[in-house]
N, C-alpha and C positions, 0 to 999 in steps of 0.2 A: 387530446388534440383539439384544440379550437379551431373554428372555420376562420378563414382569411376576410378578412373586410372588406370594405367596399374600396375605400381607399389605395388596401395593397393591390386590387385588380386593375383600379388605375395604373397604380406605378405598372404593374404587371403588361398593360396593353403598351402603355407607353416604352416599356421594355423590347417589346415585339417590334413595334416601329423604329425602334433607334435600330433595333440588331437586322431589321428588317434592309439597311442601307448597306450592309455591310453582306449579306445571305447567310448572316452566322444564328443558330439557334431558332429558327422562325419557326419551323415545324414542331421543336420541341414545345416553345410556349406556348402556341394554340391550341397541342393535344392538350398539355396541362391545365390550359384556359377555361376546356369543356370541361374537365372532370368538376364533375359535384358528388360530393365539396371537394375542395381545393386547399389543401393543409399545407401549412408553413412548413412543417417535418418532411412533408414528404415534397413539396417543390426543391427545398433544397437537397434531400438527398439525391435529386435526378440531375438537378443542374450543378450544384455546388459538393461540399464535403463537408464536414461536421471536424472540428478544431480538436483532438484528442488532447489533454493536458498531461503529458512523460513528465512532469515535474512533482516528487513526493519526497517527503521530509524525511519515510523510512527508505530510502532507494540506495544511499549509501551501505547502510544498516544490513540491509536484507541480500543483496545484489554487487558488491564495488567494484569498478573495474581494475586491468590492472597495470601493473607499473607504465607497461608499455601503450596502452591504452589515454594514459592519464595526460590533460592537457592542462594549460596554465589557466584556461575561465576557470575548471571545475575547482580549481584551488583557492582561485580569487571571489568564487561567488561562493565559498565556505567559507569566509573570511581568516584563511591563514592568512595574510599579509598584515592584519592588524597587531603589532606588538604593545608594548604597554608605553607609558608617560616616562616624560625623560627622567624625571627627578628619581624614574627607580629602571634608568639605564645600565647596564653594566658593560663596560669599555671595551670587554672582549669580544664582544658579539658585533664590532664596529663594520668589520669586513660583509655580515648579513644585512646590513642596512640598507636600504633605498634612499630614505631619505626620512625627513620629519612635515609631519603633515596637522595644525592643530592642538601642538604639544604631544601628538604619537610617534610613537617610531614607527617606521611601513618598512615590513621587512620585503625583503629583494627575491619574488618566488623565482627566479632563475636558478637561486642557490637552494632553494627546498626542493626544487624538481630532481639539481641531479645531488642531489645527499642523502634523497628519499629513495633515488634508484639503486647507489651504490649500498644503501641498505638492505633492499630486497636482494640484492645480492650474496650478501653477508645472511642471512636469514635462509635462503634457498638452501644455502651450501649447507649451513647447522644441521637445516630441516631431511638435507640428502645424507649427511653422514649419521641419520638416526640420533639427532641431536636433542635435548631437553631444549626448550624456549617458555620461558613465565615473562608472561604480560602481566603488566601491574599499573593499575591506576586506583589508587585509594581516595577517590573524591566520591563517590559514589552517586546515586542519580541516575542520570541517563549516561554517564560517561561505562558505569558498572554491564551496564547491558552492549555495549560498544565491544566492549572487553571480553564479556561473555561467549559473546556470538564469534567474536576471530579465534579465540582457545578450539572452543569446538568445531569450526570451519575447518582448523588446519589440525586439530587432534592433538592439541599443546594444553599447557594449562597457564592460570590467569590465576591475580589476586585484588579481590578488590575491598577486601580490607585494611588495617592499619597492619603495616611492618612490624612484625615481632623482632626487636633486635635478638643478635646470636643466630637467627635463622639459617646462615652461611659459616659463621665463623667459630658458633657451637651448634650446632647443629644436633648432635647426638642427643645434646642434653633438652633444647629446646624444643626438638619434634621426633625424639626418640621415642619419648612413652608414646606418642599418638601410633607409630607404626608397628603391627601386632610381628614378633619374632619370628623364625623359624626352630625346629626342633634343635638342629644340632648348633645354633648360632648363641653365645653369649649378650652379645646387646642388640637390637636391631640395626638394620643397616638402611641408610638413607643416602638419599641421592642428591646430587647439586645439579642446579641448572647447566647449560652451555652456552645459553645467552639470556639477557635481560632486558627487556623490551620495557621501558619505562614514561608513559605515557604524560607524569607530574613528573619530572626529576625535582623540582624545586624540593616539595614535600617529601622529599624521600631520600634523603641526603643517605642516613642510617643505609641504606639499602645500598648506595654508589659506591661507601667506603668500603662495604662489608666483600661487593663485588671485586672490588681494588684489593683486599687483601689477599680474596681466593682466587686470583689471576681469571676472573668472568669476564667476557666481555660484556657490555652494554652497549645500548641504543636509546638516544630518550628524543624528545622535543625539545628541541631549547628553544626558549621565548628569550625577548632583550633582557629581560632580568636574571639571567643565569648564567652561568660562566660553562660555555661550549665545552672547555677543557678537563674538565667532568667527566664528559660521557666520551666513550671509543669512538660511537660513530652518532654524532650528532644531525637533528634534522633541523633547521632553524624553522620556527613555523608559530604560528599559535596554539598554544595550549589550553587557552579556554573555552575556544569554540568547539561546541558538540558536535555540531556539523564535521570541523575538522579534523576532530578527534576517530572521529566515524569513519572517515574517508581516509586517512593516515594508518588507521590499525585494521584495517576491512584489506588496504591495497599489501600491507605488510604479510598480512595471513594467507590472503593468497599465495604470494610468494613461497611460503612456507608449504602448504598447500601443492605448489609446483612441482616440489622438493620430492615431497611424498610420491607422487605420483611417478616422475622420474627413478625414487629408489624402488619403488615397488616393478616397473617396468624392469631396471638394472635385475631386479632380483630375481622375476619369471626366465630372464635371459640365462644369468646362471644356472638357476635350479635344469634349465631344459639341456644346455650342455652339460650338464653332468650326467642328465640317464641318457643322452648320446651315447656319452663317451663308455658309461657303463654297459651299453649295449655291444659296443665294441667289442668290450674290455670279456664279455660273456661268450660270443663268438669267435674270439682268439682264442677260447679255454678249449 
């Protein structure tokens, strides 16, 4: 702490006097006048408040809110509304449009808000009926750690490597040998998703078709350059923003997350009617 100068005592007296017309603060700034020394930090802690900064680049990350929480700035200052250049438009996505701005396309977040709600929707229910959910963003970077943190937030699992094709559609053969058998089983037995939360759909086509053969539902981003009609429940949004990506797959896990908590609720209910009922069922005997 430095001592106040000669200068700020001026301002400081002269403060006195102005507040002095008004009877507002007079007493305060005399006592504080006398104190020696007289520090910046602590005048303003008595008269003023110190600016705390809630703004952090991990706050999506670490914390997101959620669906119902979510308003159109938090969307607009993650730059989902940024789409890409016209010359790599795709005509289907005309209805997400806003407008063009600069040779961009700006997508319309009125349509990301409620496509991203109807999703958490879709996602809760999976997550209540003890559903599998794989997130998949194979860009890797900061998008890999996005993806990470909402698998284990809501207790799903994530890929954030390259698509092995077959994954879904041979399955047996391409991730049979990885899962160790049981005793009385012939080949291992492996599991398919119940939905697929696709963070790139572009790069990942292999993975949309493979969904589409084995009646999976999906979920992706779609940026202007992809064709909506792809995925079940499409989010029109930006896909390249980390930011966005963050706050897209953070607000979705939650969701998921809801889900959990609901069935687990659902399920103390049951389990406690049942030794009711059994208690009953003991003193009728």
């Amino acid at each position: 702490m430095y001592p106040i100068r000669n200068n700020s005592r001026i301002f400081l007296s002269r403060q006195v006097l102005y507040h002095n017309r008004y009877g507002k603060f007079t007493t305060r700034f005399i006592s504080l006048y006398k104190e020696s020394p007289l520090n910046i930090a602590e005048f303003v802690k008595q008269t003023g408040s110190f600016k705390k900064v809630s703004i952090s680049a991990t706050k999506n990350l670490k914390s997101p809110p959620s669906s119902y929480d979510l308003t159109m700035s938090s969307l607009l200052s993650a730059n989902l509304h940024l789409g890409h250049s016209t010359s790599l438009w795709n005509p289907k996505t005309s209805p997400f449009i806003f407008g063009i701005r600069y040779g961009i396309n700006i997508i319309n977040l009125d349509y990301t808000l409620i496509y991203l709600r109807r999703a958490c929707k879709v996602v809760k229910e999976i997550s209540y009926n003890d559903g599998i959910i794989l997130f998949i963003n194979t860009r890797g970077g900061l998008f890999s750690k996005s993806v990470i943190n909402a698998a284990k937030r809501c207790n799903q699992y994530q890929l954030t490597t390259r698509w092995l094709p077959g994954t879904i559609t041979n399955s047996q053969q391409t991730l049979g040998h990885l899962i160790p058998k049981n005793e009385n089983d012939i080949i291992s037995k492996t599991f398919k998703p119940d939905l697929l939360v696709l963070l790139n759909p572009l790069e990942n086509e292999i993975a949309l078709e493979e969904a589409r053969y084995g009646n999976i539902p999906t979920i992706g981003i779609v940026d202007t350059d992809f064709d909506p009609n792809k995925v079940t429940w499409p989010i029109p949004a930006n896909d390249d923003s980390v930011r966005g990506v963050e706050l897209l797959v953070g607000i979705l896990s939650l969701a998921a997350k809801d889900g959990l908590v609901q069935r687990k609720l659902m399920m103390d209910k049951i389990q406690k009617e049942r030794k009711q009922a059994r208690v009953i069922y003991d003193h009728t005997i």
